[in-house]
FILOTOR-429971 format. One record per atom (N, C-alpha, C): residue number from 1; residue in one letter; atom name; x, y, z. Coordinates in Angstrom, 1 decimal. Example, Ala and Ser with C-alpha at 12.3 -4.5 7.8 and 13.67 -1.06 7.14 Angstrom:
! residues 2
1, A, N, 13.2, -5.7, 7.8
1, A, CA, 12.3, -4.5, 7.8
1, A, C, 13.2, -3.3, 7.8
2, S, N, 12.8, -2.2, 7.1
2, S, CA, 13.7, -1.1, 7.1
2, S, C, 12.9, 0.0, 7.9
END
This chain:
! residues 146
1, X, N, -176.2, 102.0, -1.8
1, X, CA, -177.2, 101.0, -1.8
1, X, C, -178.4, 101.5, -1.0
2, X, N, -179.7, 101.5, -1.4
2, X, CA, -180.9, 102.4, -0.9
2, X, C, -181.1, 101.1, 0.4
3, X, N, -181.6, 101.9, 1.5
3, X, CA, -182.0, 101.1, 2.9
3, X, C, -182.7, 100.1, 3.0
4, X, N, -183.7, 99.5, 2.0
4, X, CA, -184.7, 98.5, 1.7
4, X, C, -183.2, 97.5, 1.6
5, X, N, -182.6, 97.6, 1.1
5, X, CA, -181.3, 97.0, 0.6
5, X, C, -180.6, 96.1, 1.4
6, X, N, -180.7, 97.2, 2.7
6, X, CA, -179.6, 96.9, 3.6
6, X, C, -180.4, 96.2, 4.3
7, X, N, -182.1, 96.5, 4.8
7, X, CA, -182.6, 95.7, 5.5
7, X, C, -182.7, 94.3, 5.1
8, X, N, -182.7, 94.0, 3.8
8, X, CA, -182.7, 92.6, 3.2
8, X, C, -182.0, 92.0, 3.5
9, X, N, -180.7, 92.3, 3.4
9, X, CA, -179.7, 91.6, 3.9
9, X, C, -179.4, 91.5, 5.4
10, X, N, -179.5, 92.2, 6.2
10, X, CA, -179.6, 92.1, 7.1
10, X, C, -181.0, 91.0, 8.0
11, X, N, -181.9, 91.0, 7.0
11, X, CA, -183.0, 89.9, 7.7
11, X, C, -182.6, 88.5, 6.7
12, X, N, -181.8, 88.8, 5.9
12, X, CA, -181.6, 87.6, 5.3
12, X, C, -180.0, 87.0, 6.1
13, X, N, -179.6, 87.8, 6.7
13, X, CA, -178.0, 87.1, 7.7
13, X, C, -178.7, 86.8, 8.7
14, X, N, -179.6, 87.5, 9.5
14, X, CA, -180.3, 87.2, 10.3
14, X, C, -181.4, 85.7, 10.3
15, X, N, -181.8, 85.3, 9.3
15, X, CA, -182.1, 83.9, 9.3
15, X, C, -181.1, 82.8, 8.6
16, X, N, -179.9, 82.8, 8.6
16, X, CA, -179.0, 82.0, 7.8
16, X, C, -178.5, 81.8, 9.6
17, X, N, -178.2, 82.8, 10.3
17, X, CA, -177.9, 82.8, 11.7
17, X, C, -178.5, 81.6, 12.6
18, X, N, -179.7, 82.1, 12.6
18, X, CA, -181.1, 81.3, 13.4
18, X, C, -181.3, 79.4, 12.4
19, X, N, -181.0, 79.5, 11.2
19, X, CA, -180.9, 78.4, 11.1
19, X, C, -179.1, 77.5, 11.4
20, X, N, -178.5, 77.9, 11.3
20, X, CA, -176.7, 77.6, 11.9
20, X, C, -176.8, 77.3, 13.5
21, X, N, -178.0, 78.0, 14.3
21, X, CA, -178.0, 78.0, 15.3
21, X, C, -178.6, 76.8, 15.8
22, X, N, -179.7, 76.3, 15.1
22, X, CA, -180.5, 75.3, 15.1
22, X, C, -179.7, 73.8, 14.7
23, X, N, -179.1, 74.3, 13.7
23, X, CA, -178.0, 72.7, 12.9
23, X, C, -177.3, 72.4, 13.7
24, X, N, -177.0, 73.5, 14.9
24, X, CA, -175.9, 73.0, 15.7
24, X, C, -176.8, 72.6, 16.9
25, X, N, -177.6, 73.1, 17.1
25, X, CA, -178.3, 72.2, 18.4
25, X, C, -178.7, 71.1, 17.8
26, X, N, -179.1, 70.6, 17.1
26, X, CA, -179.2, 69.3, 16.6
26, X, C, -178.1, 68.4, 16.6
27, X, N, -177.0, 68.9, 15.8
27, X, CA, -175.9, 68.2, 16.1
27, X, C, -174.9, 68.0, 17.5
28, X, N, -175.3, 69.1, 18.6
28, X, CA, -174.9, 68.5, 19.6
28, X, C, -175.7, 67.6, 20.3
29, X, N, -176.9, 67.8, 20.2
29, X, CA, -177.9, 66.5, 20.9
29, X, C, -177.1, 65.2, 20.0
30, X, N, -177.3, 65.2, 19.3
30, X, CA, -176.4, 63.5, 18.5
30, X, C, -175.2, 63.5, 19.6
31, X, N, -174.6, 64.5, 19.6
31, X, CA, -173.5, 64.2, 19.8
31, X, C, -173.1, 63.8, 21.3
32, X, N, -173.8, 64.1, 21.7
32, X, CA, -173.9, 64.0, 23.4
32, X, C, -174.9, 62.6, 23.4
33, X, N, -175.9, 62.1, 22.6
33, X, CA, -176.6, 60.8, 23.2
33, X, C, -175.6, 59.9, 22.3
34, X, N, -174.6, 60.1, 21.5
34, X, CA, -173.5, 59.2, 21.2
34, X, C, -172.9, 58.1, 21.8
35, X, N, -173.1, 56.8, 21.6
35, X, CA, -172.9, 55.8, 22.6
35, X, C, -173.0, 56.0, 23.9
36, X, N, -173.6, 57.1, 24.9
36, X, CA, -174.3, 57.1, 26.4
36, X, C, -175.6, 57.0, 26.5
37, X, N, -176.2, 57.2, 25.9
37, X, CA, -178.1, 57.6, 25.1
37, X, C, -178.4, 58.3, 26.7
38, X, N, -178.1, 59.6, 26.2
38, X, CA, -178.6, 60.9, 26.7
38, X, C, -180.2, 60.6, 26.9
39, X, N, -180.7, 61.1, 27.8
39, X, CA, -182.7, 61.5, 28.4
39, X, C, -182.4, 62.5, 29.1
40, X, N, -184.0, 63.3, 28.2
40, X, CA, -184.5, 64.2, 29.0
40, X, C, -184.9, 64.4, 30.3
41, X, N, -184.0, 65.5, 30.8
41, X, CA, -184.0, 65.7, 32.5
41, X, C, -184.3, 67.3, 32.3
42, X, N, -185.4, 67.4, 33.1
42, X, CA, -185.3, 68.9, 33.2
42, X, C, -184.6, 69.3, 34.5
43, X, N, -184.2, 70.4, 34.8
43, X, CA, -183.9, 70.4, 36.5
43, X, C, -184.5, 71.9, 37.1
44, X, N, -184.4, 72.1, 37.9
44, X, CA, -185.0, 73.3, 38.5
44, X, C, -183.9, 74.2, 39.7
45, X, N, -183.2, 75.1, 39.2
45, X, CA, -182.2, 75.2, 39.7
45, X, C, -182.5, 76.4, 41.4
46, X, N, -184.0, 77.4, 40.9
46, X, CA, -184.2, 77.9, 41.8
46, X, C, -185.6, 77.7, 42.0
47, X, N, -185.9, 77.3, 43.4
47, X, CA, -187.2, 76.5, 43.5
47, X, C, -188.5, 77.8, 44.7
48, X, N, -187.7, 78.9, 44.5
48, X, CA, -188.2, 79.9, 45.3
48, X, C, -189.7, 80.0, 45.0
49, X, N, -190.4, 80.2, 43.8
49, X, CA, -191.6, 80.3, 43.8
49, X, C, -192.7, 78.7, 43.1
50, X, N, -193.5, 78.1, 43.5
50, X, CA, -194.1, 77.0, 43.6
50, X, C, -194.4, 76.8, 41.5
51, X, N, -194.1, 75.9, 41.4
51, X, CA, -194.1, 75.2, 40.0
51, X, C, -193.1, 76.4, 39.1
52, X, N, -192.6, 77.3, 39.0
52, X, CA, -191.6, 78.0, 38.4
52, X, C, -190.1, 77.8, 38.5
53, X, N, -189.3, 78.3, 37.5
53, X, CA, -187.8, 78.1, 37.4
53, X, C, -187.1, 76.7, 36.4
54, X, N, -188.0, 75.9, 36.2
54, X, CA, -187.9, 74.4, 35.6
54, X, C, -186.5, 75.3, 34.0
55, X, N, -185.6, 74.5, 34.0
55, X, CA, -185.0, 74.4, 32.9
55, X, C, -184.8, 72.7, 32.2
56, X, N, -185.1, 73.0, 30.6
56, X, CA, -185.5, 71.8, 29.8
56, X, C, -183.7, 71.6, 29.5
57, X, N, -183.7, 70.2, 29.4
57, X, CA, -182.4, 69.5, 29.3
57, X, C, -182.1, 68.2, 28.8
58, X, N, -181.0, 68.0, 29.0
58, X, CA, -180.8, 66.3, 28.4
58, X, C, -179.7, 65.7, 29.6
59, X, N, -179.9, 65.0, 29.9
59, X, CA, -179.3, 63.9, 31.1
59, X, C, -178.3, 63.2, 30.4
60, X, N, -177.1, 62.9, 31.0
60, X, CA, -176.5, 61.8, 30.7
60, X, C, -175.5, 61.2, 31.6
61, X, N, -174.9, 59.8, 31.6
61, X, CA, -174.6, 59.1, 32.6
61, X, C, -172.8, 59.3, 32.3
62, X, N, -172.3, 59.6, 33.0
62, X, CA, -170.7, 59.7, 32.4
62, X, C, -170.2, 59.1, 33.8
63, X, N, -169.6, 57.8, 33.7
63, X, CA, -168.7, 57.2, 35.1
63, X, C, -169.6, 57.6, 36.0
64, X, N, -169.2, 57.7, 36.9
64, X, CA, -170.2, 57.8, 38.5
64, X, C, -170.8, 59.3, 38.7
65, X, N, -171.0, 60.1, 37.1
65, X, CA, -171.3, 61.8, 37.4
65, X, C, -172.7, 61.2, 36.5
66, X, N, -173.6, 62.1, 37.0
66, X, CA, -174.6, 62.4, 36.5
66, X, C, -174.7, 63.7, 35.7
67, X, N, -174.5, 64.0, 34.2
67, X, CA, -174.8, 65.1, 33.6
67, X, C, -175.7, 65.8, 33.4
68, X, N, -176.2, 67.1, 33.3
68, X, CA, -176.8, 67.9, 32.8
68, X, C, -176.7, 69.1, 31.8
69, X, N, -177.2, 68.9, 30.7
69, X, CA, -176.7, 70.1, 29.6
69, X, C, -178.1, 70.9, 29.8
70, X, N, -178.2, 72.1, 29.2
70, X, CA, -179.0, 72.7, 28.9
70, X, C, -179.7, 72.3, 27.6
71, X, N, -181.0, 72.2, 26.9
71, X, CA, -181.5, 72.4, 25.8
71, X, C, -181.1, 73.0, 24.3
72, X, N, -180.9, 74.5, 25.2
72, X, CA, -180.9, 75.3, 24.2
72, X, C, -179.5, 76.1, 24.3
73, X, N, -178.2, 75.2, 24.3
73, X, CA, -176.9, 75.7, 24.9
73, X, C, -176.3, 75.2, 23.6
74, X, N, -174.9, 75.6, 23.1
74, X, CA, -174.3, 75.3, 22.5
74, X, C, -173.2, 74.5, 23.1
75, X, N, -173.4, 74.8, 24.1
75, X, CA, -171.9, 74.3, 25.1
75, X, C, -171.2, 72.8, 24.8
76, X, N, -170.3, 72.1, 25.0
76, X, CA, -170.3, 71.3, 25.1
76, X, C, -170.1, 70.4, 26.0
77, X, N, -169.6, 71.2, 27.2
77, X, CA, -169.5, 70.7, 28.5
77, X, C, -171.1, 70.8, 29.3
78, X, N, -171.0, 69.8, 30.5
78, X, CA, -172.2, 69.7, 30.8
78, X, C, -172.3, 71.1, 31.6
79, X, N, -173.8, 71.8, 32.5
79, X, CA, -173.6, 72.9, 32.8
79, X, C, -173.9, 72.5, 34.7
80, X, N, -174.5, 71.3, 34.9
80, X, CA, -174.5, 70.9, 36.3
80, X, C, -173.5, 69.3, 36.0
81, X, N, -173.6, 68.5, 37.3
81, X, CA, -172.9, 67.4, 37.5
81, X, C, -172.8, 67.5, 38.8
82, X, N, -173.6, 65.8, 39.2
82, X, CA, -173.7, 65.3, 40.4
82, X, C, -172.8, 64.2, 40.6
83, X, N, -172.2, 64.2, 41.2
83, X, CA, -171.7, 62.6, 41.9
83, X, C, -172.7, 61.5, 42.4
84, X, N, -172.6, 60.4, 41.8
84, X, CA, -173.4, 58.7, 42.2
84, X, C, -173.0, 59.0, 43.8
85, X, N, -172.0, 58.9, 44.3
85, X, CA, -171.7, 58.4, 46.0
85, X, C, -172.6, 59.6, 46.5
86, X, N, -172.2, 61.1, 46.2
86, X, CA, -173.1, 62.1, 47.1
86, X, C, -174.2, 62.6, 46.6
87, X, N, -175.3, 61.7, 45.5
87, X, CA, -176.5, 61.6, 45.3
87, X, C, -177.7, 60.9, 46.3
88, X, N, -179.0, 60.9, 46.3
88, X, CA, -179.6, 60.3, 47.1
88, X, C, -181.1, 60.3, 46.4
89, X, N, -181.8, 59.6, 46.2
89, X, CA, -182.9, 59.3, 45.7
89, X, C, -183.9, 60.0, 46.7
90, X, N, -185.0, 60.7, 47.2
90, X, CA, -185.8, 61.3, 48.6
90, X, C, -187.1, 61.0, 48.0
91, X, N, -187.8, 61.4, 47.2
91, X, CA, -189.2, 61.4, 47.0
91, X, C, -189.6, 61.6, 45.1
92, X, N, -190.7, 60.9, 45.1
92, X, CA, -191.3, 61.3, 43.7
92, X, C, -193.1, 62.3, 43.7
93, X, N, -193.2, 62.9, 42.5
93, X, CA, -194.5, 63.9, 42.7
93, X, C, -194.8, 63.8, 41.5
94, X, N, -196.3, 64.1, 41.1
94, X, CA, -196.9, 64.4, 39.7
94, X, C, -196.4, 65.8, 39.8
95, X, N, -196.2, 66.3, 38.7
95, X, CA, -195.7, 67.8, 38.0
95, X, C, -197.3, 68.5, 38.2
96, X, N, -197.0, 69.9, 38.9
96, X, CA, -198.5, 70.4, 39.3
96, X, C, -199.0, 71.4, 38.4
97, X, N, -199.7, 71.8, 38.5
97, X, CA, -201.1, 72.6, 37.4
97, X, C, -200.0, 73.5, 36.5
98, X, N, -198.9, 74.1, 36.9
98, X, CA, -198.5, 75.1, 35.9
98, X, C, -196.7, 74.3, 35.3
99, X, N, -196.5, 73.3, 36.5
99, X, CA, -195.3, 72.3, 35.7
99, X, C, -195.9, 71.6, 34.6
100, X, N, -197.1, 71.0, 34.2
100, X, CA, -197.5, 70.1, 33.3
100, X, C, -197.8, 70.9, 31.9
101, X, N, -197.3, 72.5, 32.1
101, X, CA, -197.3, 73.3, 30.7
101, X, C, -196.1, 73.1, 30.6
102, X, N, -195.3, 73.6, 31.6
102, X, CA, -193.5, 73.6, 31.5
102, X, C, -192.7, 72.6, 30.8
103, X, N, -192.8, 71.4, 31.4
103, X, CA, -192.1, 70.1, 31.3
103, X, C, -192.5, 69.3, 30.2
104, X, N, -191.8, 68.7, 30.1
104, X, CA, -191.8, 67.5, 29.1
104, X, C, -193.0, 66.6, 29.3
105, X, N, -194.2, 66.4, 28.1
105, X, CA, -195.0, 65.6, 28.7
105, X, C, -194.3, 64.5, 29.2
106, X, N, -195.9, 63.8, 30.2
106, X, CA, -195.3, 62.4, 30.7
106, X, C, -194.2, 62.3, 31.8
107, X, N, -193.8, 63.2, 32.6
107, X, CA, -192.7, 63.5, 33.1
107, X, C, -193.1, 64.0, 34.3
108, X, N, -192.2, 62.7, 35.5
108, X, CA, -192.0, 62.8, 37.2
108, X, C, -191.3, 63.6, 37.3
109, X, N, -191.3, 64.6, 38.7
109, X, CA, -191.1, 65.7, 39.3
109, X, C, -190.1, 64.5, 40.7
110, X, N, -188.6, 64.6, 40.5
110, X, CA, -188.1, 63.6, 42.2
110, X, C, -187.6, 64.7, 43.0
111, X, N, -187.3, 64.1, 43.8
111, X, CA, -186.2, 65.0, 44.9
111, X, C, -185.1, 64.5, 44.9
112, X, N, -183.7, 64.9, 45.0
112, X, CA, -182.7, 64.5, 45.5
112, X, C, -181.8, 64.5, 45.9
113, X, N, -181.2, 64.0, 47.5
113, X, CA, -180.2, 64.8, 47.9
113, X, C, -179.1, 65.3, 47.6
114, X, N, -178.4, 66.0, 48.1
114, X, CA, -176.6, 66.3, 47.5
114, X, C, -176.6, 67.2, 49.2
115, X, N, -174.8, 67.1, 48.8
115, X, CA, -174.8, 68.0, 49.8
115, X, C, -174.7, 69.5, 49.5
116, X, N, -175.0, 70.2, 48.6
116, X, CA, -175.2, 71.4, 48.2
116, X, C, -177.0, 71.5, 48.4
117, X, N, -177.4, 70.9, 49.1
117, X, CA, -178.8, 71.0, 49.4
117, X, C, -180.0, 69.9, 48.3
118, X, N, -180.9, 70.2, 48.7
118, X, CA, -181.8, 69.6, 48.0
118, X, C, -182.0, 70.0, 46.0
119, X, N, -182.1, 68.6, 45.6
119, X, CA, -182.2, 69.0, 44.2
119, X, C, -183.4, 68.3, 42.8
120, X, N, -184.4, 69.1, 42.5
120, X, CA, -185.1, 68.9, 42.0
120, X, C, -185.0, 68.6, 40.5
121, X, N, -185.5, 67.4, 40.3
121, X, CA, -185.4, 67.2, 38.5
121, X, C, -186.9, 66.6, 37.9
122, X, N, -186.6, 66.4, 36.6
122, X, CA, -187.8, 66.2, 36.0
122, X, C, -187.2, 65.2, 34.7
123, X, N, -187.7, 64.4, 35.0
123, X, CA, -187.8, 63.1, 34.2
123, X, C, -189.0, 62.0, 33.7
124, X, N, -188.9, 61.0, 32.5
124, X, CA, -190.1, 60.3, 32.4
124, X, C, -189.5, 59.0, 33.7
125, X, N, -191.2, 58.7, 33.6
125, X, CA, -190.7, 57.1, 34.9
125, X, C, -189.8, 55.9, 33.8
126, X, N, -189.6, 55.6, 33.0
126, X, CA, -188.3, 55.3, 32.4
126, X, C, -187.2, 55.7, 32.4
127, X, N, -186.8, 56.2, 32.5
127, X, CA, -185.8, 57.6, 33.0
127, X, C, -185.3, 57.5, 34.3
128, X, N, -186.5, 57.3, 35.1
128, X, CA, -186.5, 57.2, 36.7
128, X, C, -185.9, 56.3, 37.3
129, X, N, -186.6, 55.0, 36.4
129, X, CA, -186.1, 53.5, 36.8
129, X, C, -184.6, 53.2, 36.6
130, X, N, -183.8, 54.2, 35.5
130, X, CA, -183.1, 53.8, 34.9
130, X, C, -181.9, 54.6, 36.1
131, X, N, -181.9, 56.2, 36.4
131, X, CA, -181.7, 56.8, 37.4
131, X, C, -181.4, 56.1, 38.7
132, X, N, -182.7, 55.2, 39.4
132, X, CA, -182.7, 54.7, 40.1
132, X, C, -181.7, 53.5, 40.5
133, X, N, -181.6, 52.7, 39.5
133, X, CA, -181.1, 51.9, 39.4
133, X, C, -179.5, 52.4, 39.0
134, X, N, -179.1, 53.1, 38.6
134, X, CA, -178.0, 53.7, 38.5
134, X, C, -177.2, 54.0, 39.9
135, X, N, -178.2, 54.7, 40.6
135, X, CA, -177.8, 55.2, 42.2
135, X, C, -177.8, 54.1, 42.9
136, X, N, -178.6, 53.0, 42.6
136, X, CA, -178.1, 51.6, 43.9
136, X, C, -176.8, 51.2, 43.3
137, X, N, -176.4, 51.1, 42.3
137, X, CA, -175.1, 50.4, 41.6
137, X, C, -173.9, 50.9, 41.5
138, X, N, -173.8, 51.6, 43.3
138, X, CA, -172.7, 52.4, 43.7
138, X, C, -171.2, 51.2, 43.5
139, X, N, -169.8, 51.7, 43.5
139, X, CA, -168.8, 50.9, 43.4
139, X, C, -168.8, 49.8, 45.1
140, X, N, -168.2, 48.7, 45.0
140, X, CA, -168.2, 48.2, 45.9
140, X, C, -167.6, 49.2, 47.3
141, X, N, -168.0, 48.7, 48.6
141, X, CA, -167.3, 49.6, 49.5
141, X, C, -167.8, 50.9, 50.1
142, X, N, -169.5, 51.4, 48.8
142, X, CA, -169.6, 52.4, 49.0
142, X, C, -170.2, 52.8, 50.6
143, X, N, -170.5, 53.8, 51.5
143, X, CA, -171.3, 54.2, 52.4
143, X, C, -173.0, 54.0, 52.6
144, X, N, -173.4, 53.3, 52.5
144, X, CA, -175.1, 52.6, 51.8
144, X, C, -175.5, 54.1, 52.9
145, X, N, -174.9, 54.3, 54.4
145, X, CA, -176.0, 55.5, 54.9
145, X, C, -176.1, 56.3, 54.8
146, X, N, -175.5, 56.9, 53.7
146, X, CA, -175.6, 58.2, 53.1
146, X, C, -176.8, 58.1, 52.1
END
């Protein structure tokens, strides 16, 4: 088979790949806002240099964990997860000059505690409210001064 040959097929497996790749990120987003209705959370896992590191995501509420998947993961497990009791709501910010390319339009920059230190996300203020309201609606009993 002359090499024109082999490259054909080879860029023709190579986009049968890239679209398999795509069908399935689509179908895990369904599958993950499947009766929880998953929202876009971006998070920011290393906050070392000022508006850089943001990773795009999807949020979801599972029992008292807060989820986070990656965008562009096939995974099906989430790839962070916070606890409601050792979460903490701290502050909200507009997304600055080089986050408002990064992030999702429309989308608050919060703070929030954990005990693994401070943790940054990116969400819309719908999103926020709903977050918010999630974290006061701890189980009875819970520790309010944490």
């Amino acid at each position: 088979m002359p090499l024109w040959q082999w490259l054909l097929d080879a860029v023709g497996l190579l986009l049968v790949l890239v679209l398999l790749y795509g069908a399935g990120l689509v179908l895990r987003r369904r599958l993950l806002a499947r009766g929880s209705g998953a929202f876009e959370l971006s998070y920011r896992p290393r906050s070392s240099e000022p508006g850089r590191g943001w990773v795009l995501g999807l949020g979801r509420y599972s029992g008292d964990h807060l989820e986070w998947f990656r965008i562009f993961s096939l995974a099906p497990r989430p790839k962070r997860s916070w606890e409601r009791s050792r979460m903490s709501y701290l502050a909200r910010r507009n997304p600055e000059q080089v986050e408002r390319h990064v992030l999702y339009p429309g989308h608050v920059v919060i703070s929030c505690g954990t005990p693994e230190g401070e943790v940054e996300l990116a969400l819309s203020a719908e999103s926020l409210t709903g977050l918010q309201a999630w974290l006061e609606s701890r189980t009875p009993g819970t520790d309010w001064s944490r």
